[in-house]
C-alpha positions as CSV (number, residue, x, y, z in Angstrom):
1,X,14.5,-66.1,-30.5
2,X,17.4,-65.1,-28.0
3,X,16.8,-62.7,-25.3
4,X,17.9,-59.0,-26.3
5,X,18.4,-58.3,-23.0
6,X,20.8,-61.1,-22.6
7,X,23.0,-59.6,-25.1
8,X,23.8,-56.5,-23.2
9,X,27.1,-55.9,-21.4
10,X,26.7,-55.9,-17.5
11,X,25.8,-53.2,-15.5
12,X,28.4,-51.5,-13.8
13,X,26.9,-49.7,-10.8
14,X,30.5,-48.6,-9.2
15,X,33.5,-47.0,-10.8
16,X,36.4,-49.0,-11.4
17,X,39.5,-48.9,-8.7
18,X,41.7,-49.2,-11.8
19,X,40.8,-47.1,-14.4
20,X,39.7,-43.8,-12.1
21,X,41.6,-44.1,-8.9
22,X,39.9,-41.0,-7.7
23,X,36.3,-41.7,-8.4
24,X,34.2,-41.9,-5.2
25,X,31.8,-44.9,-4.6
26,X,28.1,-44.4,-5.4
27,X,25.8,-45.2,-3.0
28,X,23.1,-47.3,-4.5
29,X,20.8,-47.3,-1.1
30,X,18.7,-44.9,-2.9
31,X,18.6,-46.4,-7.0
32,X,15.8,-48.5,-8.3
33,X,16.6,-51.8,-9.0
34,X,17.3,-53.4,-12.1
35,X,14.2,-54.2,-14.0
36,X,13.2,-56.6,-16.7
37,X,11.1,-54.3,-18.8
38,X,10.1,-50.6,-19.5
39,X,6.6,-51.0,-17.5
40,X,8.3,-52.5,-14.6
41,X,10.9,-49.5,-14.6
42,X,8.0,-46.8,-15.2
43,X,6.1,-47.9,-12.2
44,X,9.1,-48.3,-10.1
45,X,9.9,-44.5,-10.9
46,X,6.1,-43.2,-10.3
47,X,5.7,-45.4,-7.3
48,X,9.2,-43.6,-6.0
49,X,8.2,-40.1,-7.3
50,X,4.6,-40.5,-5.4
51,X,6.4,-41.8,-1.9
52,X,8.4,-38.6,-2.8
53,X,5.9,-36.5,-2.7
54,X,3.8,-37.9,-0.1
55,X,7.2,-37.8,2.5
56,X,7.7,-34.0,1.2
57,X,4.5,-33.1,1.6
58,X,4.2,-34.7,5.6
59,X,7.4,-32.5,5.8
60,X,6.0,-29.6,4.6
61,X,2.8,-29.9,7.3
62,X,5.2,-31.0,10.0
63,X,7.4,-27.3,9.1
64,X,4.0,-25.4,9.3
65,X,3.0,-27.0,12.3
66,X,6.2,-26.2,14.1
67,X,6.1,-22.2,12.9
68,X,2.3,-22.2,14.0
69,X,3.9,-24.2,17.5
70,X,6.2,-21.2,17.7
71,X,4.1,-18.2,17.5
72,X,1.6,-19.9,19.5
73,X,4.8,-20.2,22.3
74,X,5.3,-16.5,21.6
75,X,2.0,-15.9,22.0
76,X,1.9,-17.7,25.8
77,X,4.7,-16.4,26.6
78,X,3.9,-12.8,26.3
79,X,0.4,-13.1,27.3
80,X,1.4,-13.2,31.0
81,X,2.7,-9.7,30.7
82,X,-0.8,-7.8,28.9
83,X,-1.9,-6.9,32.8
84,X,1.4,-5.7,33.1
85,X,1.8,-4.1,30.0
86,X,-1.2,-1.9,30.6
87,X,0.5,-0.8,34.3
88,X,4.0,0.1,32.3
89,X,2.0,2.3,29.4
90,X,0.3,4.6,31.8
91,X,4.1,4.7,33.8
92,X,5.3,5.8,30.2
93,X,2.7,8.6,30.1
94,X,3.3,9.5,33.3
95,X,6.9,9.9,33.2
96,X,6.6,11.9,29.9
97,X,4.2,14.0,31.2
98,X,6.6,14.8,34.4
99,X,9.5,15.5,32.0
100,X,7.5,17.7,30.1
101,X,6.4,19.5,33.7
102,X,10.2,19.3,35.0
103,X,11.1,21.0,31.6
104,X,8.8,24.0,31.9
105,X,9.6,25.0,35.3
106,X,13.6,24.6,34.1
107,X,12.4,26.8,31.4
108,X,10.7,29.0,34.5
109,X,13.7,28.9,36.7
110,X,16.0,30.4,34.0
111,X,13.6,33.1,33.2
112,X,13.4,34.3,37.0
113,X,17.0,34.2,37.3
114,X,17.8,36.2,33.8
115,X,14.6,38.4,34.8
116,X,12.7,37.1,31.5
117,X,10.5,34.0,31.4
118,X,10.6,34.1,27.2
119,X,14.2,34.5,27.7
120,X,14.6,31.4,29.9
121,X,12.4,29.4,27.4
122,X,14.7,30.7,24.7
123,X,17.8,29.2,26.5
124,X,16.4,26.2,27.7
125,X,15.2,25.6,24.0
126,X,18.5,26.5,22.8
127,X,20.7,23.7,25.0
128,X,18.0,21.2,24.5
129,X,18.8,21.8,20.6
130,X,22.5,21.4,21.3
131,X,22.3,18.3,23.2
132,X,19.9,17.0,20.7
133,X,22.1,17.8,17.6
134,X,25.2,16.2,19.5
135,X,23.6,12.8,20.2
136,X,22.1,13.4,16.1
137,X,25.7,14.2,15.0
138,X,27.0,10.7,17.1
139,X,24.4,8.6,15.4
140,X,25.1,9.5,12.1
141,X,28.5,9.5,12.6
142,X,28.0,5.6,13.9
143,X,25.5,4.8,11.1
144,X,28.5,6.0,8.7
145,X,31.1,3.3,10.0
146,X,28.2,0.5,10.5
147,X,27.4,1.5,6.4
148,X,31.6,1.4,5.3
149,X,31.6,-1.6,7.2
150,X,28.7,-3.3,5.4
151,X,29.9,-2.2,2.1
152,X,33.5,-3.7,2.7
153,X,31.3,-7.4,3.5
154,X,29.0,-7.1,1.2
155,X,32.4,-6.1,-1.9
156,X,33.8,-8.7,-0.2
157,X,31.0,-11.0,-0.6
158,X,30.7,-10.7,-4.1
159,X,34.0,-11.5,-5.0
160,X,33.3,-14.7,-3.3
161,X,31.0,-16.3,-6.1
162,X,29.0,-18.5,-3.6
163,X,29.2,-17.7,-0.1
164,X,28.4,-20.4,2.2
165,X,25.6,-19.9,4.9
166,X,28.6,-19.8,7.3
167,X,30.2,-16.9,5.6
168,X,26.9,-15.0,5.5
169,X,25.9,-15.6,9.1
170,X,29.6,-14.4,10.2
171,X,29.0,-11.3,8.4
172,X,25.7,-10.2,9.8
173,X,27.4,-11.4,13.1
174,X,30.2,-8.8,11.8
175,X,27.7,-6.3,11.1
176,X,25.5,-6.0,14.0
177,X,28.6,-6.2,16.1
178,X,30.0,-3.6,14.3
179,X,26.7,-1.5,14.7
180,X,26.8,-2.3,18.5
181,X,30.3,-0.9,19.0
């Protein structure tokens, strides 16, 4: 009895210059090869899919090894400023606690010169207020064009059907730029 196999037209594993000038070549580096029967081909395929696995998995340890590498960097490179750390807290007290004192003897000063301590309070609490609601007023007004500006991207963006990494890191470039200026 004649081979079925034998039978069968010859596989083509590249497209033909002739009949699709435009095809691209297919790399074959990564196909099986050719096998004489459907056990051959089945082991081929699991023997591939396990080495598949096994080379994702090493590349999934070697990805958590280098995130645990980077905190652990982050880690030595801020542990040299703890002692420090502790020096600059009590200098943040400190300085609060001195702007709080330079504030109350403002608030003293105005009330000896207008002949009223409560009175000096009053206006010292009053331009504080002022100053506070300008720099308020500025940030929102800020925090309104970086919002407009994110809309337009983001509008923008969804035209686009599939943005490219590329596109999106331009636009948070865009963005935090835009919140900077």
């Amino acid at each position: 009895m004649p081979d079925p196999l034998s039978r069968l037209p010859a596989v083509i594993d590249q497209p033909s210059p002739v009949l699709d000038p435009d095809a691209q070549r297919v790399d074959t580096a990564h196909q099986l090869p050719p096998h004489r029967d459907k056990l051959g081909r089945v082991t081929d395929h699991v023997t591939a899919l396990t080495t598949d696995v096994k080379i994702w998995t090493e590349l999934q340890i070697a990805l958590i090894e280098r995130k645990i590498e980077g905190v652990v960097g982050i880690f030595e490179r801020f542990q040299h400023l703890l002692p420090a750390l502790k020096l600059y807290a009590v200098a943040a007290v400190l300085v609060l606690a001195s702007l709080l004192f330079l504030l109350v003897t403002a608030g003293l000063g105005l009330g000896a010169l207008v002949g009223s301590y409560w009175l000096g309070f009053g206006i010292l609490t009053l331009v504080l207020f002022l100053v506070g609601g300008v720099f308020g007023y500025l940030g929102w007004r800020k925090q309104a064009k970086t919002d407009a500006v994110a809309a337009k991207i983001k509008e923008a963006q969804k035209k686009e059907k599939n943005p490219t990494r590329d596109a999106v890191a331009a636009t948070e470039r865009l963005v935090a730029h835009q919140s900077t200026v």
